[in-house]
N, C-alpha and C positions, 0 to 999 in steps of 0.2 A: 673745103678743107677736110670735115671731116664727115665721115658714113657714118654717122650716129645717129639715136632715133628720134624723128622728129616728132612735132604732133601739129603741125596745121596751125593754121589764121588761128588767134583768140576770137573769133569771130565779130559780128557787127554790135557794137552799143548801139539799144533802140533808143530815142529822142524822150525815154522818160529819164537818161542819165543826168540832163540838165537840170531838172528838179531832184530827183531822186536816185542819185547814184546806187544804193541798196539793190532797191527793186530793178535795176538794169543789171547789177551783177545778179540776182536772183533769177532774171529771166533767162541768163546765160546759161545759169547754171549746168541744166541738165546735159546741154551738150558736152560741156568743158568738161562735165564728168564722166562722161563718154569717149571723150578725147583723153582722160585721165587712164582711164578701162583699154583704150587699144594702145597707149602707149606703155603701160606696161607688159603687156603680152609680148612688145616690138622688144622691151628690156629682157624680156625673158629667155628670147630668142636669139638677142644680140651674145648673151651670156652665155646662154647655149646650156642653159636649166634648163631641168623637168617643168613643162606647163603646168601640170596636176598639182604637183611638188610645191611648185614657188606659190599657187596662186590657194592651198592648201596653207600653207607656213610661208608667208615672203622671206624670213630670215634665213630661209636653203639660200638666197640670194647674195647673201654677205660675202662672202668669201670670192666668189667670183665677181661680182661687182667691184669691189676692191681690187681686185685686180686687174680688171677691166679701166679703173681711173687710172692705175698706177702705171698703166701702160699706155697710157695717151702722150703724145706730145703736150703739155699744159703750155709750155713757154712760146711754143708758138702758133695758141691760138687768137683767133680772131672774134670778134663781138658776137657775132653769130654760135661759134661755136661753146664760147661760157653760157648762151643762154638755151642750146640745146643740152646742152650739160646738167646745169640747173634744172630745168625738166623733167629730165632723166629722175634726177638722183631727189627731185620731189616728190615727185610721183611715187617712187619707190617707199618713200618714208610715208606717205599717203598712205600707200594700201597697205603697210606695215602697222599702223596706227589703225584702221581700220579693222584687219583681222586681229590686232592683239587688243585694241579699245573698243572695237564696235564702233571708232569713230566713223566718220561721214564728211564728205567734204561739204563747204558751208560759205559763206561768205559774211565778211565783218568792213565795218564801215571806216577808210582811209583817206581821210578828207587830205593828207597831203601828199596822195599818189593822183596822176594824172586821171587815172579814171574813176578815184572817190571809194573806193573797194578794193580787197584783196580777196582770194579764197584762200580758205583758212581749213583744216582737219578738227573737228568739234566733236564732244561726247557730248551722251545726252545729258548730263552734270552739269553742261555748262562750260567746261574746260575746254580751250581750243590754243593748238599751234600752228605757225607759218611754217612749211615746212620750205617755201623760197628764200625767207627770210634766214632760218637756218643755214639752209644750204649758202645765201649769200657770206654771212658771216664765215661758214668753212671755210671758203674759195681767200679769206686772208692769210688765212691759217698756210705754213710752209708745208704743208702735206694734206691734202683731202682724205680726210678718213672717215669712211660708212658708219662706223661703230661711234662714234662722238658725233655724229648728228645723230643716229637714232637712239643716243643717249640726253641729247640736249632736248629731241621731240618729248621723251619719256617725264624728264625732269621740268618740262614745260608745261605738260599735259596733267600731271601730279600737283602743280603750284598753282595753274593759271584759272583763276574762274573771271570766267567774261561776262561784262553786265551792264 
């Protein structure tokens, strides 16, 4: 349906996920934030922003990203396509929180998700937000809008200490 960016397999959980779901998102990690790192570049390029630019300040990213959503067919996408979407517009809040908090993508323990973990955008404080989890929540919302999740990341990140 649609030419939007992907980012690949979440790769394999290794056999410590049975006892310890943590340590099997931890072992992931580094990839996924690898796959984090090249699907933003795919966003950058899909938007048709300055690489230097967005990956300098992601907020040059706002305005065209937004536009970018506003200009999808929403109504008639299909499963695949909400969850390369989602992606997208994670990711992006990722490295947004990352160059404005210094955050770091991280992972916290989701004993009622399939795979026991989520990754999660963490400052060193202790504060950490979903930024899929956000992004899910937009997606009920009658318009997708850039600026109220990376105001919900902000307002998350501000309130939340994890512990």
């Amino acid at each position: 349906m649609r030419a939007g960016v992907g980012w690949g397999s979440q790769g394999t959980v290794s056999p410590v996920a049975d006892t310890d779901p943590l340590a099997a998102g931890l072992a992931t990690l580094l990839e996924w934030n690898a796959e984090r790192r090249r699907n933003f570049a795919a966003i950058v390029q899909l938007t048709g922003a300055g690489a230097e630019a967005a990956e300098r300040d992601p907020a040059t990213l706002i305005p065209r990203l937004q536009r970018y959503v506003e200009a999808l067919p929403l109504a008639e996408f299909e499963a695949d396509d909400w969850f390369t979407l989602q992606t997208d517009l994670a990711t992006f809040l990722g490295r947004l929180a990352a160059v404005r908090r210094a955050a770091y993508w991280g992972v916290r323990a989701a004993p009622s998700t399939p795979r026991g973990y989520r990754y999660v955008v963490a400052t060193a404080d202790g504060r950490a937000a979903d930024p899929y989890e956000i992004v899910a929540l937009e997606f009920q919302e009658d318009v997708v809008d850039v600026v109220r999740m990376i105001a919900t990341v902000e307002a998350t990140l501000d309130a939340a200490v994890t512990g």
